[in-house]
N, C-alpha and C positions, 0 to 999 in steps of 0.2 A: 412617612409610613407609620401608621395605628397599628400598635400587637397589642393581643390582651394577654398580662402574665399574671397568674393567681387574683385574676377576677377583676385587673385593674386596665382602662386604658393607657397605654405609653403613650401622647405621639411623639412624634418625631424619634421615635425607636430605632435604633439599629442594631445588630447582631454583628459586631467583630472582635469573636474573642483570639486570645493569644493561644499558642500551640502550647503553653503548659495546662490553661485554663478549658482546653479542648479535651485534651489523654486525661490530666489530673482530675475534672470534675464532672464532666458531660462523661466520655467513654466511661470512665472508670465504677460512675451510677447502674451504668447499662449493663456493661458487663461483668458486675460482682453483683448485680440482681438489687441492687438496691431501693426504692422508691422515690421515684424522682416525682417534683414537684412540678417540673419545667414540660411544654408541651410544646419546642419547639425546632428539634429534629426530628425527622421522619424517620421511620426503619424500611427500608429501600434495595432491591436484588439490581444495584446501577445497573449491573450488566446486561439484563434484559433489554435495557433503553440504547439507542443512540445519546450520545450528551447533550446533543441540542436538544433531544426532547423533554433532559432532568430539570432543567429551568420551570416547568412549569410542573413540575413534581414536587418539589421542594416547598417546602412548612413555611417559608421565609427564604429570602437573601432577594439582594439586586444584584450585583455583580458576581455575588460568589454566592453558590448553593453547596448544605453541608446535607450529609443523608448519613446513617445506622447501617451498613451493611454487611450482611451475615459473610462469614469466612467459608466459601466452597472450594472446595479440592476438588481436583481433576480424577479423582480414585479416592477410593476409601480407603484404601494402603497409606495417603500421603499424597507429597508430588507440590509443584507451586499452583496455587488456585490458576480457577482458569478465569481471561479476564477479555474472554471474545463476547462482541455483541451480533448483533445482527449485520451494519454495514460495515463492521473494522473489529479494531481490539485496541486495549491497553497497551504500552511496550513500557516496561519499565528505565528509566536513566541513570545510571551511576547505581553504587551503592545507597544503603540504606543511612538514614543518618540519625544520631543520638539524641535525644528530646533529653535535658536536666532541668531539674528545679532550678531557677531563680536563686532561691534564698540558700537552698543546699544543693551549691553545684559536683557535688559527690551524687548527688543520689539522683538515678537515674529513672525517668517517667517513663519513657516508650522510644518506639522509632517512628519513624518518618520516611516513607517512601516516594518518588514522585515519578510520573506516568506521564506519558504525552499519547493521543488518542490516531494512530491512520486508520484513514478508510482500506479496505479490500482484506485482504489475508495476508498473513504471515508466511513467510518473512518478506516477502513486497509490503509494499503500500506506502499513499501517501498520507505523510504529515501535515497533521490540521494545527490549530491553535490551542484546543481544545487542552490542559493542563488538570492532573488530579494529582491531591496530598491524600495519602493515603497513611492514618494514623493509628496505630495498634498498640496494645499492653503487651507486656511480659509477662511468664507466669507469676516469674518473682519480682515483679513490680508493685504488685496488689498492698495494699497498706494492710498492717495490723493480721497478715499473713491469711486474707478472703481470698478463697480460691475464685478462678474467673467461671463465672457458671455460662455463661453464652462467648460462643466465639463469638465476636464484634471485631469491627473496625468502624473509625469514623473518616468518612471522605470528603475533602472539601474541593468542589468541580467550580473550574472560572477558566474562564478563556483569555489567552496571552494578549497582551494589547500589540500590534503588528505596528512598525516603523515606517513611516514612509520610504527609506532605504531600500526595505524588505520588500516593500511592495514594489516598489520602483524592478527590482531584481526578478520577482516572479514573473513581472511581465515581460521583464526582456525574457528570461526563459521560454514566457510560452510564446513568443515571437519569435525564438528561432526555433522553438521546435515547429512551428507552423512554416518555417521557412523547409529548414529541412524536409516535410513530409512533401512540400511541395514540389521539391526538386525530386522526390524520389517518383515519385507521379509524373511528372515531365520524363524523367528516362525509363521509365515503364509505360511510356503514351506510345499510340498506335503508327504515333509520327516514323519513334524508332524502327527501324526495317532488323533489330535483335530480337522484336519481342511480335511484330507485325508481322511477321512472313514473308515478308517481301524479299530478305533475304535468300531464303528457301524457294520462291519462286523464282529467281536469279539466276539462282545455282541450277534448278531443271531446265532453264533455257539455254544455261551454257551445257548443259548435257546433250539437250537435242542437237544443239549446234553442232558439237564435236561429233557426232553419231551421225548427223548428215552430211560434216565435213568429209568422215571417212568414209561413208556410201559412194559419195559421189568421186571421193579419191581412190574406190575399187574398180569404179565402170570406168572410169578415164583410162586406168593401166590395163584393163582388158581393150581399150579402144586405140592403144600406142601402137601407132605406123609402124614400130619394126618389126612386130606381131605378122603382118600385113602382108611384108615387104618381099619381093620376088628371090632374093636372095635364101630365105628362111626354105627354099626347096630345098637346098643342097646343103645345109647345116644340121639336118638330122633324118633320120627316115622316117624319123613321125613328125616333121613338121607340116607335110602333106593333114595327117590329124587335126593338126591348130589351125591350119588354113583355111576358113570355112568358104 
């Protein structure tokens, strides 16, 4: 890959600076206002993009895309930025962590944040590959005591390389969830007589049954012989009455 920097071809150019060489001299131009020479981070609102789309946004990188972006709050009172896009959001992992000089491991450059990208909304969603370093100044980190004139951060976005293991494992996952749903479909099929009716139709036939059982067990004991019977004269004075 051909960059041109102050008017000169490179090739074979590549951009992989270190994390002191990123806060200490790239951020640190941007956000203390300085004039920087260099034309080869973008200044970029990531948030507005999905990450797949930032690859083809970015000034430079193959593997790894770095962007300038502005510090927005969730309120103007304060509050942790907000870090949703269109398909998913940001989630940040673990605590922050300390960025020191090299040469003067006392003196401390910035922090270092890192993010993992899911698709959907908070607090669901799934986890992509998708990986951001997200690098920021102090106030009192400034050299030579230059207040910081632009909130900045610089972000460096690259996607995790996935293990065969890993992969091997998602798909046993999504093979049993595809197992499971199938089984839950099968006992919600029209076969079941729980969910088919046929249960319910059942049940109405053993109603008629019992309801024509007992009809016809009313006319039977109005139709018993001893009702009938020549004797039933002299068993009461109204049985002349019953006698039809």
């Amino acid at each position: 890959m051909e960059r041109t920097v102050l008017g000169f071809e490179l090739p074979g150019f590549r951009f992989h600076p270190t994390e002191e060489q990123l806060l200490d001299f790239y951020l640190r131009r941007v956000a203390t206002g300085e004039s920087a020479s260099f034309d080869i981070i973008g200044v970029l609102d990531i948030y507005r993009h999905d990450p797949w789309e930032l690859p083809g946004l970015a000034k430079i990188g193959e593997r790894e895309w770095y962007f300038f972006v502005p510090r927005e709050r969730k309120s103007r009172s304060g509050g942790r930025p907000s870090r949703r896009t269109e398909g998913g959001f940001w989630k940040a992992t673990g605590s922050d962590r300390t960025i020191r000089s090299a040469a003067e491991p006392r003196r401390v450059i910035g922090l270092k944040k890192t993010l993992v990208f899911y698709r959907g909304r908070a607090p669901r969603g799934t986890r992509t590959d998708w990986i951001m370093n997200e690098y920021r100044l102090q106030e009192d980190c400034t050299s030579a005591g230059v207040p910081l004139v632009e909130h900045m951060v610089l972000c460096k976005v690259y996607r995790k390389a996935t293990s065969l293991k890993e992969l091997e494992q998602r798909a046993a996952k999504e093979e049993d969830t595809k197992a499971c749903n199938s089984d839950q479909d099968n006992y919600h099929s029209p076969s079941n007589p729980l969910d088919s009716g046929e249960l319910k139709e059942t049940k109405e036939e053993v109603v008629k049954e019992v309801e024509v059982s007992s009809s016809s067990a009313g006319v039977e004991w109005m139709q018993e012989p001893f009702i009938t019977q020549p004797w039933m004269d002299h068993w009461s004075p109204y049985a002349n009455t019953l006698n039809f």
